[in-house]
KOLKEGU-151512 format. One record per residue (C-alpha): residue in one letter; y, x, z. Coordinates in pm, whole numbers, padded with zeros to 5 digits, always signed. Each point is the difference from the previous one (the first is absolute). Layout:
KOLKEGU-151512
aYXZ...
end
This chain:
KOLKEGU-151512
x+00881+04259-04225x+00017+00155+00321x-00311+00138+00156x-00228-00256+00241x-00073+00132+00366x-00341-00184+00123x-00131+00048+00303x-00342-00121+00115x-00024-00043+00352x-00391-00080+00054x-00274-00116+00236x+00179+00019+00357x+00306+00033+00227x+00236+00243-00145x+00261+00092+00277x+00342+00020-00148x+00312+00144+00171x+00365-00087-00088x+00332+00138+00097x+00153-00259-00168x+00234-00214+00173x-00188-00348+00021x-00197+00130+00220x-00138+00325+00195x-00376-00153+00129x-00276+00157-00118x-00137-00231-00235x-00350-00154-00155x-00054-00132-00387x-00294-00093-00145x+00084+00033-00391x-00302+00063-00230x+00270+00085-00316x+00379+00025-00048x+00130+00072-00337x+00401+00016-00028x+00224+00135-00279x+00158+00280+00181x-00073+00245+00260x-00058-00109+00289x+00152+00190+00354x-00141-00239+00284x-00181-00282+00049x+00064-00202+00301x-00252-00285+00115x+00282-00257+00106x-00216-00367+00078x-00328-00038-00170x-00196+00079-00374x-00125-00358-00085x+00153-00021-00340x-00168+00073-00332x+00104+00042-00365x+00319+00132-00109x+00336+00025+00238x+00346+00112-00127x+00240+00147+00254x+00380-00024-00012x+00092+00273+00202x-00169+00202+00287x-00246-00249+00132x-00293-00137-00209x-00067-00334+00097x-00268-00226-00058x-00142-00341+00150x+00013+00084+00383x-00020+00379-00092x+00256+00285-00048x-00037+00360-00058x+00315+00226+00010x+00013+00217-00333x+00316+00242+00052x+00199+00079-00275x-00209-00216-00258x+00211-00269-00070x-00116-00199-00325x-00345+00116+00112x-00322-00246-00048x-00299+00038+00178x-00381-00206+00027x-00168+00010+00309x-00331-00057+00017x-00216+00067+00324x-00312-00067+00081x+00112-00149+00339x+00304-00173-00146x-00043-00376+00030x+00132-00051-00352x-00311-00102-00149x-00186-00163+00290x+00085-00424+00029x-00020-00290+00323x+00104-00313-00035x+00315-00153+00044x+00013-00121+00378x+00282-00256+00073x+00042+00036+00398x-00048-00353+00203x+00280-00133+00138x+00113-00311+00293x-00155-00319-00049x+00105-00318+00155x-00241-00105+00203x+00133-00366+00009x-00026-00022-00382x-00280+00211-00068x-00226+00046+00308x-00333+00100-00163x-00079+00383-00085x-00269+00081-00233x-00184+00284-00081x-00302+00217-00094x-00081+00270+00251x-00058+00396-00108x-00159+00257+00166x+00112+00281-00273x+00139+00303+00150x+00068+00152-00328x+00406-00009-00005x-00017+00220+00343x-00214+00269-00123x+00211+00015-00304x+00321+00038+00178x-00171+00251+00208x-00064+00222-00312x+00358-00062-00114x+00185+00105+00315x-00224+00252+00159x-00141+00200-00278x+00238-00078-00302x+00315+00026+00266x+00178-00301-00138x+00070-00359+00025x-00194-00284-00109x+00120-00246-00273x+00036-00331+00201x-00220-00185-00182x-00265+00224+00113x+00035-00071+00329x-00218-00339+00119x+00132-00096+00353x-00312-00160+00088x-00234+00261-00109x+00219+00282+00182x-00062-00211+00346x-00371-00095-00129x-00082+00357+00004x-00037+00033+00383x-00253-00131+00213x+00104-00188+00325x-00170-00167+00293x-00113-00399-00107x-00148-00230+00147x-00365+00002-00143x-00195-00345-00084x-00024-00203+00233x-00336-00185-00116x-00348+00149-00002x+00026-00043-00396x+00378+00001-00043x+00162+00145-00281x+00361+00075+00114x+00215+00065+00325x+00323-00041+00052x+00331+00176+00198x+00331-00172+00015x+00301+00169+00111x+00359-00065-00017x+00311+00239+00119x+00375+00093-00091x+00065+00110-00354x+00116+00390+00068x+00221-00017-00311x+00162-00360+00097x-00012-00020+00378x+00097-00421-00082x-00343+00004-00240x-00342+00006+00164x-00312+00176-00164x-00320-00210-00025x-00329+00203-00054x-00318-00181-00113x-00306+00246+00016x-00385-00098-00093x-00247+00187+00093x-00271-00026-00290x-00457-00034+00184x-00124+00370-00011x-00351-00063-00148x-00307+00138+00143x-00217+00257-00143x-00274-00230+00035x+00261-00249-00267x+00104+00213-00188x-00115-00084-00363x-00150+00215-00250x+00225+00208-00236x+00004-00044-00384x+00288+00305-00111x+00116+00076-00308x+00227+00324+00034x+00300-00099-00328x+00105+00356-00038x+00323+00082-00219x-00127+00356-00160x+00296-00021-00265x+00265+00317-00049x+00270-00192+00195x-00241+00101+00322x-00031+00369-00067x+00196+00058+00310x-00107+00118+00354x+00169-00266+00147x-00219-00265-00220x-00410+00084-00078x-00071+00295+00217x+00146-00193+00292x-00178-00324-00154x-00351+00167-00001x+00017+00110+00413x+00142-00315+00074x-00321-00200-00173x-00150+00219+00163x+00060-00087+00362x-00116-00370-00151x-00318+00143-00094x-00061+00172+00321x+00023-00345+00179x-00246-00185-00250x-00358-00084+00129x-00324-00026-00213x+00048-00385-00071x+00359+00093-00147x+00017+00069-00374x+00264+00197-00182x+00033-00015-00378x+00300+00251-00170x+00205-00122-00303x+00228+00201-00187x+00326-00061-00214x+00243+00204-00224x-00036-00078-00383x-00329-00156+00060x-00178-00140+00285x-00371+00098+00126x-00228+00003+00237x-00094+00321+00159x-00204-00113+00290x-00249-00302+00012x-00027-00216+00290x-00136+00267+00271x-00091-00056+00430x+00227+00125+00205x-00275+00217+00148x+00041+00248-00294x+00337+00092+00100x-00047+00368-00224x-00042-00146-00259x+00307-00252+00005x+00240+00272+00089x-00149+00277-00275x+00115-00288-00268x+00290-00040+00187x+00023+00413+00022x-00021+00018-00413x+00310-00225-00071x+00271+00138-00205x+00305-00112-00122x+00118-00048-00436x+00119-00272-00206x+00195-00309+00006x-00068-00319+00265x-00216-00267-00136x+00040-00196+00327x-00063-00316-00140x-00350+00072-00151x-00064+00209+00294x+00055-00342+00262x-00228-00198-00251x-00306+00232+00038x+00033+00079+00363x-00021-00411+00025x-00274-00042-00228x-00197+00267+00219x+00049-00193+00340x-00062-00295-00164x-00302+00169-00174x-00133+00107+00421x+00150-00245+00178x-00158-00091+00356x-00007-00293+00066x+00174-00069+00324x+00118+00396-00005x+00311+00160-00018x+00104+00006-00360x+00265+00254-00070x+00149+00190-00295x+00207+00288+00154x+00259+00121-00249x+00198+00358+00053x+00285+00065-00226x+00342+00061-00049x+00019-00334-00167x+00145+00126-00324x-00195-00173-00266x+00096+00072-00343x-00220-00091-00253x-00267-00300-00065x+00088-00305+00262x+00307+00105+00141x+00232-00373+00097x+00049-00068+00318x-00090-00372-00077x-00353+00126-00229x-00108+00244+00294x+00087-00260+00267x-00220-00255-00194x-00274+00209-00066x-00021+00056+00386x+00042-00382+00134x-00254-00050-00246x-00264+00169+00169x+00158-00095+00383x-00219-00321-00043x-00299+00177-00024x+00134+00096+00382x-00013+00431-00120x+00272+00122+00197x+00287+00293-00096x+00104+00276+00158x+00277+00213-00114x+00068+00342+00112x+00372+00149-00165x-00018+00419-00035x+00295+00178-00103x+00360+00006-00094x+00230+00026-00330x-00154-00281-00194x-00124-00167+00296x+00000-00396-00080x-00031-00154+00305x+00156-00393-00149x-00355+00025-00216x-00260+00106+00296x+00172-00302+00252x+00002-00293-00255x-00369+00104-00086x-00124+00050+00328x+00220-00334+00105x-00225-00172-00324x-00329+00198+00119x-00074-00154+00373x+00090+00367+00058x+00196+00195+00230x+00195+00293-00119x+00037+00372+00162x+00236+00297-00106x-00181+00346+00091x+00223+00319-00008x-00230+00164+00236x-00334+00077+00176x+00126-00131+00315x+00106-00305-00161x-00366+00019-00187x-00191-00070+00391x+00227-00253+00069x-00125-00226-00279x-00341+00127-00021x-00095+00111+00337x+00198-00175+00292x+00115-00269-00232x-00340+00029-00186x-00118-00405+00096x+00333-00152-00100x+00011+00143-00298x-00336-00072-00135x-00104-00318+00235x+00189-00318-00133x+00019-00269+00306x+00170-00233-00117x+00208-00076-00379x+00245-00188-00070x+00189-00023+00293x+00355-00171+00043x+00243-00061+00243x+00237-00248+00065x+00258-00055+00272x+00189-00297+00060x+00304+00061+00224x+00194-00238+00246x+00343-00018-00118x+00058-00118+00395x-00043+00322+00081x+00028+00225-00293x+00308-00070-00212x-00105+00283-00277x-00277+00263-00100x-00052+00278-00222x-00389+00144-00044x+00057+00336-00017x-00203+00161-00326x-00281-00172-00186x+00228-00054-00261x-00295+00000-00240x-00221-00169+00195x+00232-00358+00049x-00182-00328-00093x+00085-00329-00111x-00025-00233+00315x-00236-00207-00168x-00205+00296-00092x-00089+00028+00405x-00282-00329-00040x-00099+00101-00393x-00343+00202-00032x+00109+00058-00352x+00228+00213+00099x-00119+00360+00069x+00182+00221+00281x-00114+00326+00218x-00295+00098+00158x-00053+00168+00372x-00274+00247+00031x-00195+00075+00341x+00217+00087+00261x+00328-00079-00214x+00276-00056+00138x+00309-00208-00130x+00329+00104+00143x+00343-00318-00072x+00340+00046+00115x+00292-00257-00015x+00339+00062+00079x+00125-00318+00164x+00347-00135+00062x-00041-00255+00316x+00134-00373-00028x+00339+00121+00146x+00017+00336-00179x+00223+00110-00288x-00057-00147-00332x-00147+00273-00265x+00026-00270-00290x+00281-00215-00146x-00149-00310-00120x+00172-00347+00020x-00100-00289+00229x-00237-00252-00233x+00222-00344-00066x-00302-00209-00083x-00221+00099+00274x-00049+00081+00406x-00277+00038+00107x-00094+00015+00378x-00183+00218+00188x-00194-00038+00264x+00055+00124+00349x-00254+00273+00045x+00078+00362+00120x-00328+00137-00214x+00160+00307-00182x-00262-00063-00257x-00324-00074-00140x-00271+00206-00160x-00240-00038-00228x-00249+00196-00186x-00227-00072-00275x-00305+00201-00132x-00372+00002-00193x-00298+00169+00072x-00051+00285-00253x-00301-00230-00201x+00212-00314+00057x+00216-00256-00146x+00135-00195+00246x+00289+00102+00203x-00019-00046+00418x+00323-00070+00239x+00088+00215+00305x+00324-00151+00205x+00221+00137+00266x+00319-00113+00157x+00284+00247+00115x+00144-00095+00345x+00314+00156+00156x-00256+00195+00203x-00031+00275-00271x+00356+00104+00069x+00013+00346+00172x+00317+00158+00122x-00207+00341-00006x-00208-00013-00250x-00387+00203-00034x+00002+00368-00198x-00177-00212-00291x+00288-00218-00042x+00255+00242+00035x-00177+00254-00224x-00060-00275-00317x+00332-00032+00017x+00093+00324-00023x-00189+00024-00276x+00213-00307-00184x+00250+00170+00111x-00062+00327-00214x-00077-00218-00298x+00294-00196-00001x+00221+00300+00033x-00202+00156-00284x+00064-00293-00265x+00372+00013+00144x-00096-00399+00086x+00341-00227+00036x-00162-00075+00348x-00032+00311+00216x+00387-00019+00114x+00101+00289+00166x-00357+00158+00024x-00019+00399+00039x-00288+00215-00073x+00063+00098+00321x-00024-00333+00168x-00396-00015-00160x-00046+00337+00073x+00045-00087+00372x-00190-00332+00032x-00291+00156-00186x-00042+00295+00222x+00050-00195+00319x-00284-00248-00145x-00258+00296-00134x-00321-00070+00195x-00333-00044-00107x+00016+00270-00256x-00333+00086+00007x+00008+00157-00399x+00398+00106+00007x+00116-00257-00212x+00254-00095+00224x+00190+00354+00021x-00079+00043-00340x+00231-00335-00001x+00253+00157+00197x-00014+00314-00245x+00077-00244-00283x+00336-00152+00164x+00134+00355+00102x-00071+00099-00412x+00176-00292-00131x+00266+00034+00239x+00051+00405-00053x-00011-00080-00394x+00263-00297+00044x+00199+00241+00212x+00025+00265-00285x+00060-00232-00303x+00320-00143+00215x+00131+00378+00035x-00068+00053-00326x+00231-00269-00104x+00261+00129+00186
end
């Protein structure tokens, strides 16, 4: 048996050069271990690592699930890759893109708003420190534009809970389409209103999180948290890897050493009991709950649970479960490799929870410092949407994301039925692509024999409605708004323009049947002539996102040829 060559490539960038003929760039691959069956002269990164297990080659180029690595003169050769920033191991859920609706046949549009910004931050991580491309069923459309803050309308009333900003312009991807953008702008509560704080930290400690991207970075951000907590807060810290335990009993937020020394001795060993992890952090708010308060288990983890409950449909259940008990979830995602972002957004979808992705400190005072009231400060749960269109004037529509989040049309008037929740200062960001009553048809459906229905001569482009509850209630109120032609701009505001931009970048991401003949380029240049307001960066940081994709698209294609 001839002799193996391994090669163990570990812990960072390793810089490889290659005079080989596929290509002369200097190149970037992230490979924690390469074992192949005969020596090995160069290795070329060609596209991206995301492939794990065994590969076989059949010639030169060693090719895996979206992935290829040149091996010269090693034909025959076999190789695993495993790397600790491959996406092999990490999971999201399937997400079947929306497409045209007839508006004639089916004018109502359902669905449960979300204020997660997780999918961004996570795409973030993937292009700008990993250097690749996303999988497209990473990338949530609506979180990606939800990310950005933008100029609303505030309330209206002295006690109103939402405003709203209507907008409609030309579609840059179909000039015959127009875009229509829906944005709510959630009541920024008070100091004086803001309730007291009942936290229990839900801290994965297991081996999967021995990582600096994962606990060290979860300990300073919990501890920006704890630096915004007053003396009527209190903070309890639960633990999970084999076993779960508590490791810091319900303390004031005055004594802000002595949270963050218990935070300080955390260390990371053993398998993920997540399951009996969620139970006790419940049991504990439940055990302090105040009444009227803020009730909110906080869980940090890479979501990877592997031992005791670990179905979706068992953890799900545990957490609705407590839900009516109205203790809120928070989820905050850390890492990459085995990063399972499907679990963390069905259970913070089945938590009255909202759901961030944190790959760094920056990102850390953007939930917990600027963003620090809507993420702890619920407003109002359970909130749906539903838009009935005029097939007078709109002949089709497409909601662009919230895949996830659709409802049943008769789930819009059910209080059974559970849906997101807003936090202070939220805002809720909708865009539809719309083909006008004279447009092109997207769809190819056959004209009904058995019925015709009229419809009424109105120019209304639409109507909108909104339901919600009050965090401690029950019963479900009504906002309504009609669209007029009025909300048609032929130059539209830098908010419009720069949500878009942002769809934009999401759809080309995901590859979306949809985006027609849209360029990175073409986003690149709407977003930068739309960047304003960027008090934090987040905006060029934006802008430094599309030029990465675009530069890594750019290689792949001269790879290939």
């Amino acid at each position: 048996m001839k002799k193996k060559t391994m090669l163990f490539l570990l812990g960072a960038l390793i810089f490889l050069f290659s005079s080989c003929t596929m290509t002369d760039r200097k190149e970037v691959v992230v490979v924690q271990q390469v074992m192949v069956e005969k020596p090995v002269e160069k290795i070329v990164y060609v596209d991206r690592v995301i492939s794990t297990g065994k590969i076989e080659s059949n010639g030169d180029v060693l090719i895996g699930s979206n992935s290829a690595v040149t091996i010269v003169n090693a034909k025959g050769a076999t190789a695993d890759l495993r790397s600790e920033y491959s996406i092999g191991t990490e999971s999201y859920s399937e997400i079947n893109e929306n497409g045209f609706i007839d508006a004639k046949t089916s004018p109502l549009s359902t669905f449960s708003i979300d204020v997660d910004t997780a999918s961004y931050t996570n795409v973030r991580r993937m292009l700008m420190t990993q250097g690749k491309m996303p999988p497209k069923d990473s990338v949530r459309i609506e979180e990606m534009i939800n990310y950005f803050s933008y100029d609303y309308k505030k309330p209206e009333k002295e006690n109103g809970k939402f405003g709203f900003d209507f907008e409609m312009g030309d579609s840059p991807w179909n000039n015959k389409n127009k875009i229509l953008r829906i944005g709510i702008q959630g009541e920024n509560l008070k100091e004086d209103k803001k309730p007291k704080s009942n936290l229990v930290f839900l801290i994965d400690v297991s081996g999967s999180m021995n990582h600096s991207n994962k606990l060290p970075l979860l300990k300073e951000s919990f501890k920006k948290l704890v630096n915004n907590l007053n003396s009527e807060d209190r903070v309890s810290i639960v633990v999970y890897a084999g076993n779960a335990g508590v490791v810091l009993e319900p303390t004031s937020g005055k004594e802000k050493d002595k949270i963050i020394e218990a935070l300080d001795n955390l260390s990371a060993g053993g398998s993920t009991a997540g399951g009996e992890g969620i139970k006790k952090a419940y049991d504990l708010a439940v055990k302090n709950l105040i009444k009227n308060g803020n009730n909110r288990v906080i869980l940090a983890t890479d979501g990877d649970f592997n031992v005791g409950v670990t179905s979706g449909a068992e953890l799900e259940g545990l957490i609705a479960s407590y839900k009516k008990k109205n203790i809120y979830l928070t989820i905050l995602g850390f890492g990459m490799g085995n990063y399972k972002d499907d679990t963390m957004e069905r259970l913070s979808n089945k938590g009255n929870g909202n759901y961030f992705y944190i790959d760094n400190l920056k990102e850390a005072d953007k939930v917990f410092d600027q963003g620090l009231m809507g993420t702890l400060y619920t407003i109002a749960k359970d909130v749906k949407i539903q838009i009935e269109f005029n097939p007078a004037v709109v002949k089709e529509y497409r909601l662009i994301g919230y895949e996830n989040r659709k409802l049943a049309n008769e789930d819009f008037k059910n209080d059974k039925k559970d849906a997101g929740d807003v936090g202070s200062g939220h805002q809720v960001t909708v865009l539809y692509e719309i083909v006008p009553k004279n447009g092109n048809s997207e769809t190819d459906v056959d004209k009904l024999v058995y019925q015709d229905s009229k419809v009424k001569n109105s120019s209304d482009i639409a109507t909108f409605k909104l339901r919600y509850k009050e965090p401690d209630g029950d019963k479900s109120k009504e906002l309504k708004e009609v669209l007029k032609q009025d909300i048609y701009k032929k130059n539209n505001t830098n908010d419009f323009n720069f949500a878009v931009s942002a769809a934009e970048f999401g759809m080309l991401l995901r590859n979306s049947e949809h985006k027609g003949n849209l360029t990175y380029e073409d986003v690149l240049k709407l977003a930068k002539n739309n960047k304003e307001n960027d008090k934090y960066g987040y905006k060029a940081e934006f802008i430094q996102m599309i030029e990465k994709a675009a530069e890594i698209e750019k290689a792949s294609e001269n790879t290939k040829k």
